[in-house]
N, C-alpha and C positions, 0 to 999 in steps of 0.2 A: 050689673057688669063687674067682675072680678077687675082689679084693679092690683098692682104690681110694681115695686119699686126696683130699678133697675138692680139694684144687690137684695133682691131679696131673694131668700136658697133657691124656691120655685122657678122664678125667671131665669134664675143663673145655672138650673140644673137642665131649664128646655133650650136654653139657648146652646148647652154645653152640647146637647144631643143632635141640637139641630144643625152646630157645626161639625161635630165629629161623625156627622152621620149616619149617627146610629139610630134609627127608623124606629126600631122594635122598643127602646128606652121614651123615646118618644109619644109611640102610642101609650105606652105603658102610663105614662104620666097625664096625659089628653084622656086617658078612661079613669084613672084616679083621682083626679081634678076636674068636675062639671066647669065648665064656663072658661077652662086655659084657653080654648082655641080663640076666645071673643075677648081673651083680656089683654089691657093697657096696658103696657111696660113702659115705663118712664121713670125724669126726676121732675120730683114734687117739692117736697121738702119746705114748703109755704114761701116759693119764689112767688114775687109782686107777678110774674110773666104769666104763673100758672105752671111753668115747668115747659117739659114738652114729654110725648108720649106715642109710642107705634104697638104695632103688633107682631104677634110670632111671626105672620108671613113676611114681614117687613127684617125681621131676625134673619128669614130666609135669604132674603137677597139685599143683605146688609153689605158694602162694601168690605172686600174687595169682591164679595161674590162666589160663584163659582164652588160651592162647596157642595162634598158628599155627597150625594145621593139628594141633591135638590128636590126634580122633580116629585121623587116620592114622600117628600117631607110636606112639599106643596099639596098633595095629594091627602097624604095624613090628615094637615091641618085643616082642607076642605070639608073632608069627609067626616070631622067632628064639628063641624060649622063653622071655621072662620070664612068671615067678609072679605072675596078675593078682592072687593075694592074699599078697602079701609083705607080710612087716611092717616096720615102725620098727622100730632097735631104739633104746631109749634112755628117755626118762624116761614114754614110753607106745608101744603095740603097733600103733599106726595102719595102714591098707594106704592104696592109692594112693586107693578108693573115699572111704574118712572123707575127705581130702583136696580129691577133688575137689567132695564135700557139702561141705564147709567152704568154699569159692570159687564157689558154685555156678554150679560149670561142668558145664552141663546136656552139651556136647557130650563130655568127656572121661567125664563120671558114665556115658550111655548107650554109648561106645565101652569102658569097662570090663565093665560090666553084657554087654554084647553077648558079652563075652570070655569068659565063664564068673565073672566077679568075684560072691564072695558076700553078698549085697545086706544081710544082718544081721549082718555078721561082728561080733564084739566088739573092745574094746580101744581105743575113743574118748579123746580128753582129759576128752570130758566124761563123767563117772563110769563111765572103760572100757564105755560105750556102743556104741550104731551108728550109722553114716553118717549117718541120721536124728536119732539125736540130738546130732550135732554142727550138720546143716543146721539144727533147727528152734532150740538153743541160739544160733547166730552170728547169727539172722534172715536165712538163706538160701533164699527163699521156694520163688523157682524148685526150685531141688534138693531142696526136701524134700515139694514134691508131682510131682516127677516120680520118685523114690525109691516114693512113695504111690502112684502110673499103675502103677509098673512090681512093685506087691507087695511091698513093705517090711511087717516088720509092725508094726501102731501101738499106742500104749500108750493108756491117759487121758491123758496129757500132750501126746503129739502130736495127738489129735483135737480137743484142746481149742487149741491153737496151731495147729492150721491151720485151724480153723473148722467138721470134720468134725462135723457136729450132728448127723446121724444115729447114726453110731458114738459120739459122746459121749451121746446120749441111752439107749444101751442098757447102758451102762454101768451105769445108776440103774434098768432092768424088771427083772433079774434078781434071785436072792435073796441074793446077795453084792453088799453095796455098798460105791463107795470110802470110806474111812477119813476122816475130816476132814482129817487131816496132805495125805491124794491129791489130796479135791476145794481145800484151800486151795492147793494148787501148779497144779494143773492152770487154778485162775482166776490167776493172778500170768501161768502159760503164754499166755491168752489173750488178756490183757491186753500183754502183748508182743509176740503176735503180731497185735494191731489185730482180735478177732474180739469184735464185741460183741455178736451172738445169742448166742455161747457165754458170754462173760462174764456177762450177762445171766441164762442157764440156772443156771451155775453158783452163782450170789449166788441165785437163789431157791432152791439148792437146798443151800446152808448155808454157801454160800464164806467164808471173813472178808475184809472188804472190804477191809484196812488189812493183810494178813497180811506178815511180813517173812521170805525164806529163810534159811536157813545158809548161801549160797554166795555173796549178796552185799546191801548193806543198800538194798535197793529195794523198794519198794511197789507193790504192781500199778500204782498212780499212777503212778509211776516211772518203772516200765519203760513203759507204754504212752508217757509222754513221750518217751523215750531212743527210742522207732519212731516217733514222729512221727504218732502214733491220733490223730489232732484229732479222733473222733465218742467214740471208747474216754475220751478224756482228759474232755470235756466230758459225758458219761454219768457218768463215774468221778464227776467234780464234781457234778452233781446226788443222787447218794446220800450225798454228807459224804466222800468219802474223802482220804483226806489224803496229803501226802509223808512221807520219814521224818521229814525235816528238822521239819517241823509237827509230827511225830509225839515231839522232841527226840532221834529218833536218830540 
C-alpha cells in the first residue's frame, strides 16, 4: 500500500486536483501513479499515536465539501480502485460517506452511495454512529433526508429530527415503548431540528420540556434557538420552557 505524508508533492498535487476540480489532472496522475487511489495520506512523523491517516475519497468530501466536479472525482477514484468504504484512521473510523453527511454534500453523498458505499456503516464521531447520525447531529438537512430517499435506516431520534411523524408515531402502537431517557432525546432531537408536529407529539406523550443531554448543556430551548426554529422557539415559549441559563445551568 502506497503510503503518503500529508505534504508530500503527490498528495498535495491530487488533493490540488481533487479540489480545483480538475478531473482530467487527476486521472492523469491515478494512471501515473499505481496504488494512489488506495493510498494513505496522513501525519506520521513517529507520533507515539501513530499519526492519523485518510484517503483520496476522504480528500473528496473533506470539509467544507462541496467542491468541483465531486461526483466525478468519486467516480475517477472508483474506477482506479479506491475502497468507497475506507476508513479514517485516528481518533474515529469515519469513511468518505460520514463525511460527505457531515458537509451535506448531497452530490458527493449520492456519487459514493452510487459506488457501492455502505449507507449504515459505523464508526461516526458522533457515538461511532452512521452517516445519518452525523448529517442529523451537524443539522445537515439535505444529506440526512436524502440518506432517508435512499434507505438509511432511522432510529427514534432521526424520525423525531427530521419530522418523520409517521415513523415517529409507530414507535408509541407497538408493545415496546421508548424509555423516557429515548422519548426525552428524541424531543431535544426535534427541537433542533425545527419539527414541531413532532415536538408537539413527543411532549404529549411524556417529553420533559426542560430536559438537559450529557453531551452538551442545552435545552431543547436551546437548541431549537442555535437552528434558528422561530415557530419551535415561540411554541417552546408558550408551554413555560426555559434555557439552561434560566434554568441556573
Amino acid at each position: 500500500m502506497l503510503v503518503l505524508a500529508t505534504e508530500d508533492p503527490l498528495a498535495v498535487a491530487a488533493a490540488e486536483a481533487i479540489h480545483g476540480g480538475e478531473i482530467a489532472t487527476l486521472r492523469r496522475l491515478l494512471a501515473e501513479h499505481p496504488g494512489l487511489s488506495t493510498a494513505r495520506i496522513g501525519d506520521y512523523d513517529g507520533r507515539p499515536d501513530g499519526g492519523t491517516s485518510r484517503t483520496l475519497l476522504h480528500v473528496v468530501t473533506d470539509w467544507p465539501g462541496h467542491y468541483p466536479n465531486g461526483a466525478a472525482a468519486v467516480a475517477a477514484l472508483v474506477e482506479a480502485g479506491a475502497d468507497v468504504n475506507a476508513r479514517f484512521t485516528g481518533p474515529h473510523t469515519e469513511t468518505p460517506l460520514h463525511w460527505a453527511a457531515s458537509n451535506d454534500d448531497v452530490e458527493a453523498l449520492d456519487a459514493l452511495l452510487n459506488a457501492g458505499a455502505e449507507i449504515d456503516a459505523p464508526g461516526a464521531v458522533i457515538g461511532g454512529g452512521t452517516p445519518l447520525d452525523d448529517a442529523t447531529a451537524f443539522a445537515q438537512w439535505q444529506a440526512a433526508r436524502r440518506l432517508v430517499e435512499r434507505g438509511a435506516r432511522t432510529s427514534l431520534w432521526h424520525t423525531a429530527t427530521l419530522g418523520l411523524l409517521d415513523r415517529l408515531q409507530a414507535y408509541f402502537t407497538g408493545t415496546t415503548r421508548p424509555t423516557q431517557a429515548e422519548v426525552n432525546g428524541a424531543f431535544w432531537g426535534a427541537c433542533h431540528g425545527g419539527q414541531q408536529r413532532a415536538c408537539r407529539f413527543l411532549l404529549d406523550h411524556g417529553a420533559d420540556l426542560d430536559w438537559i443531554p450529557d453531551w452538551e448543556n442545552l435545552t431543547p430551548l436551546d437548541a431549537a434557538t442555535r437552528s434558528g426554529a422561530t415557530d419551535v422557539i415561540a411554541w417552546l415559549r408558550e408551554q413555560g420552557a426555559k434555557t439552561a441559563a434560566e434554568l441556573g445551568r
